[in-house]
N, C-alpha and C positions, 0 to 999 in steps of 0.2 A: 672247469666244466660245469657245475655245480653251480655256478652265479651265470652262464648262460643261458642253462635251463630253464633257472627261474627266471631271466630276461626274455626267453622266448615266452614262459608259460603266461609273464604281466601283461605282455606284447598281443599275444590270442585272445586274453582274456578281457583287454581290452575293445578290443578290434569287436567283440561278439557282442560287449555287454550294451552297449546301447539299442540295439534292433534287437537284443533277446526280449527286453524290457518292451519296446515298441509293440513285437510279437504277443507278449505275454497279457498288455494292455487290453490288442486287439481279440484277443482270446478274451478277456476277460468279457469284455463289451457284450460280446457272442452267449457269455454263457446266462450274464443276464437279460439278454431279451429276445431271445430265441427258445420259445416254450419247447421241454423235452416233448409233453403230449402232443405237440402238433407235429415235431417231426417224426414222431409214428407214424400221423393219420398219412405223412405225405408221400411215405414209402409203402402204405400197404397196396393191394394188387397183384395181378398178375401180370405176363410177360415182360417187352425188354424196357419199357419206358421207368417203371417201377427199380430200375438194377441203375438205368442213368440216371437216378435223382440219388440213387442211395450214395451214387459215385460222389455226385456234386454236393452234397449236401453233407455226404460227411469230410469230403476234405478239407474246411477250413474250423472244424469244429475241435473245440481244445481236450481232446479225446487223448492218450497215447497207448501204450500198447497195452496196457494194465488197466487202463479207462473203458475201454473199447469192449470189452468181451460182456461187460454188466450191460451194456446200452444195447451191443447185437443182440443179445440172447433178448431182451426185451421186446425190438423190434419182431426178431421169429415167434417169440410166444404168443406175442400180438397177432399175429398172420402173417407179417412179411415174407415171401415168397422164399428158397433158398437162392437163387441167385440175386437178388436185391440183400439178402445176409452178408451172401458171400461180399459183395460189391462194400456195402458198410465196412466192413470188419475190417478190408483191405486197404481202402482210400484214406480214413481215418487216421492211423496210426502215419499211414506212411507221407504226408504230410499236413499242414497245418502253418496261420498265419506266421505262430512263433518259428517255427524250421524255418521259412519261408527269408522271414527277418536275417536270420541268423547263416541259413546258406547264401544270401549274399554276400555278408562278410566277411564270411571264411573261404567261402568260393566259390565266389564273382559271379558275373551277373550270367555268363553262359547258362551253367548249372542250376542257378537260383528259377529261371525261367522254364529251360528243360525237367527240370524235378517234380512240378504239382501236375503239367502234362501227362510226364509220364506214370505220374501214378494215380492220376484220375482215368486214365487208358489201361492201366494194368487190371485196375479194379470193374471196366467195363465189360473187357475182355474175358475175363475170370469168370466175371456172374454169370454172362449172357452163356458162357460154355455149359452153365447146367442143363440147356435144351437137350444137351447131348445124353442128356441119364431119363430113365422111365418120368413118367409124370409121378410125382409125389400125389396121393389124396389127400381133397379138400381138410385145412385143417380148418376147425372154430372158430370164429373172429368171437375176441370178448368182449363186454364194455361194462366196466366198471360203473355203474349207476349210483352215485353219491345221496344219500338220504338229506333233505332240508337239515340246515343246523340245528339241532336241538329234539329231534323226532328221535326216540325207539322202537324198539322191533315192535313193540305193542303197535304204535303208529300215534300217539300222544306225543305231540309235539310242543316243548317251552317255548320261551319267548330267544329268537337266536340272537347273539350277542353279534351286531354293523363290525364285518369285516376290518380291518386296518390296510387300506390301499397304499403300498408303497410310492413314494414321491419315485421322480425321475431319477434326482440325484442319490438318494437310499440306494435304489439299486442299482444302478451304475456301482458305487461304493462298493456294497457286496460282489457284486459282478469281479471289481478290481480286485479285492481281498483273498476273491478264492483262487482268480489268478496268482497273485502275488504268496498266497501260502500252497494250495495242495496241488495247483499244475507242477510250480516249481518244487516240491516237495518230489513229485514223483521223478523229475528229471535231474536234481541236482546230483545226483552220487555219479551216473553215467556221464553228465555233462562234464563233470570233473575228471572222471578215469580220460572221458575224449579228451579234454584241453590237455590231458599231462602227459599221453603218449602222443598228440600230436607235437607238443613241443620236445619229448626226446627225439621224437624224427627230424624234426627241424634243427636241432644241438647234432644228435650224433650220425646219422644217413646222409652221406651226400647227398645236395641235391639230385636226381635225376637218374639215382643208384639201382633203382627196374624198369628200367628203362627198356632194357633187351627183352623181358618178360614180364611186363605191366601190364602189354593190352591184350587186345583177341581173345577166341574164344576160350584157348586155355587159362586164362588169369581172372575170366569171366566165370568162370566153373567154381576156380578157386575160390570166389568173392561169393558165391551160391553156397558152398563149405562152411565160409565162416559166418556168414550172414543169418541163413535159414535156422538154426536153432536159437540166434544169440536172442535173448530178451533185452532191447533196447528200443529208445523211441527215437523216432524221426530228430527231434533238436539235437537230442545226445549222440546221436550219429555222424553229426555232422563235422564234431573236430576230429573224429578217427577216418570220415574219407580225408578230409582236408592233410590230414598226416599220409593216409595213401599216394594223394598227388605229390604230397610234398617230396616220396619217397620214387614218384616215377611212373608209377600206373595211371593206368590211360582214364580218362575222362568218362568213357562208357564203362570198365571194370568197377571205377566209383561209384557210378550211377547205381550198377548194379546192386551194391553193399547198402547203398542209400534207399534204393526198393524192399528188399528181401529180410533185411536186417530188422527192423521196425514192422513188416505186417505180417512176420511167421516166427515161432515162437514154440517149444514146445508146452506152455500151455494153450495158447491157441488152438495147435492141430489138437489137444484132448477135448477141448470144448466142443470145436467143429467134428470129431470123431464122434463125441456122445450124443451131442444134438441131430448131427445131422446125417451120418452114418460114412462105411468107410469110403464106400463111392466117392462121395463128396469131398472127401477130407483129398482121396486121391487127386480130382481134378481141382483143388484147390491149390494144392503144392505142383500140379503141373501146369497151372493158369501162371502164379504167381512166378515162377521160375524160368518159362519160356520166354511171358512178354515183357519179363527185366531182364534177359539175352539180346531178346529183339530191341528192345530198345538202348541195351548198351549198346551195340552194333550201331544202332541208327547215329548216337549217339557220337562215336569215332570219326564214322562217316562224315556227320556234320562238320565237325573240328578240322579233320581234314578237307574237306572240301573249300571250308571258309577260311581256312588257313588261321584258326581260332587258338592262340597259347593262352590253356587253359591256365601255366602256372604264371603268367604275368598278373591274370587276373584274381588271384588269389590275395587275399586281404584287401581287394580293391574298395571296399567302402570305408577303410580306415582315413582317404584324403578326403571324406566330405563331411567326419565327424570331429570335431575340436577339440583339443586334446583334455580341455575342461570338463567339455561335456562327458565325452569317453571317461573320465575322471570319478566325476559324479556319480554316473551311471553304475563305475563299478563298485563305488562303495555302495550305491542303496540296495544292486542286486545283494550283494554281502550282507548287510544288512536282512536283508528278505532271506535268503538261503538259511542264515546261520538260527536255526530256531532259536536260544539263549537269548541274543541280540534283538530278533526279531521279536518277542516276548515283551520283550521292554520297550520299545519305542512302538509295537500297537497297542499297546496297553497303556 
């Protein structure tokens, strides 16, 4: 049983590491050359146009659920509206280039396409619901006014030392690095807990074992249970649904774990309780909770309508990667995950 496991566990971890890597790239790219200060400027305002850029704009950004709350709270102290907060706080976590990668792999392209949807819609829906609460008063907008290099308070200015403009490739490099150290940093513990009970699901659960009590709205409730406190990000979520399917439950109850799991959190709700009061915190967890229902539901529907087996298509991008490649891939994530190792060869 024991040499299974770890066959299933080579097998997942396989199958993930090449689009993790891909994911993690594309993340990287994003962080270096998409300035934090302009995506302030692009979110401040009012009403709903301001909550749909916060949507689109932070879901492919390499944010996770620990990342996230430093950048919100930035945005609102900035001015950002609370329903363009909420919309951030939301989309961000709950997916991203690298999940995006990595839920094709693990499961298939239905899901992979269904998932940034629904959670650039969760986090629409969500914001836009703060119309429903009193109007907040006008807060501050700040702006930070940078002094010439070399001027003090006096206003006597030295001679400023010519900036050092990074090349193309510098920062791309950095960009890669911080991918390759502190996104993966923040996901490797969860990534691993997912890969290793998705693989005892796949060792010792039948296939197809909740089968009777997998979908609808009761198993949908249940996945709201475990999801809504759990502190996890979008990528690392992704081998604990992929073990759900493996074990039977329905396509939309995963969805739902894949929503709610990654953008709520009990430090979240403290953040959004002190920032933004308890109101808010209320229709945050009824935003987020409703339209990952609604959209499981939608979700089932689909499958059945289309006649879509979700579990054929699981592991489906293992036939387009070469077992080399997959190969390579998993040693250099390793390499990268394993700080000791990793020490040595960037150094």
């Amino acid at each position: 049983m024991i040499g299974a496991l770890f066959s299933n566990l080579l097998r997942l971890y396989l199958e993930a590491a090449p689009w993790l890597l891909l994911g993690l790239a594309a993340a990287g790219v994003i962080k270096a050359w998409v300035p934090e200060g302009r995506v302030g400027r692009w979110l401040g305002g009012r009403g709903p146009w301001p909550v749909v850029k916060a949507a689109l704009v932070g879901a492919p950004l390499p944010l996770c659920s620990c990342g996230v709350l430093p950048a919100a709270l930035g945005l609102r102290r900035a001015g950002a509206s609370r329903g363009a907060t909420l919309s951030f706080l939301i989309a961000t976590p709950e997916t991203g280039l690298d999940s995006l990668a990595v839920s094709y792999a693990l499961l298939g392209p239905f899901l992979a396409v269904l998932r940034p949807f629904a959670a650039v819609g969760s986090a629409m829906v969500t914001g836009l619901l703060t119309v429903l609460l009193p109007a907040e008063p006008q807060r501050p907008l700040f702006q930070v006014i940078a002094a010439p290099a070399g001027c003090g308070c006096s206003g006597e200015c030295a001679v400023a030392a010519v900036p050092v403009v990074p090349t193309t490739w510098s920062r791309t490099v950095r960009g890669l690095r911080y991918a390759l150290t502190d996104i993966l940093d923040d996901i490797t513990l969860w990534l691993a807990i997912g890969l290793l009970l998705a693989a005892a699901v796949a060792t010792w659960v039948p296939p197809l074992a909740m089968t009777q009590w997998g979908g609808g709205l009761p198993a949908m409730l249940a996945m709201l249970l475990l999801g809504v406190p759990m502190y996890i990000c979008a990528t690392a979520s992704t081998p604990l649904a992929a073990g759900l399917l493996l074990a039977g439950v329905s396509p939309g109850a995963a969805l739902v774990f894949l929503l709610t799991g990654p953008a709520t959190n009990i430090a979240t709700m403290a953040v959004v309780r002190r920032e933004m009061g308890g109101m808010v915190l209320a229709l945050y967890l009824a935003g987020v909770a409703l339209t990952a229902v609604a959209f499981g539901l939608a979700t089932d529907a689909l499958a059945h309508h289309f006649a879509i087996d979700v579990q054929r298509q699981l592991g489906a991008a293992q036939t387009l990667v070469p077992s080399g490649l997959a190969w390579c891939s998993g040693l250099l994530l390793l390499l990268c995950a394993v700080k000791p190792l990793r020490r040595l060869w960037l150094r």
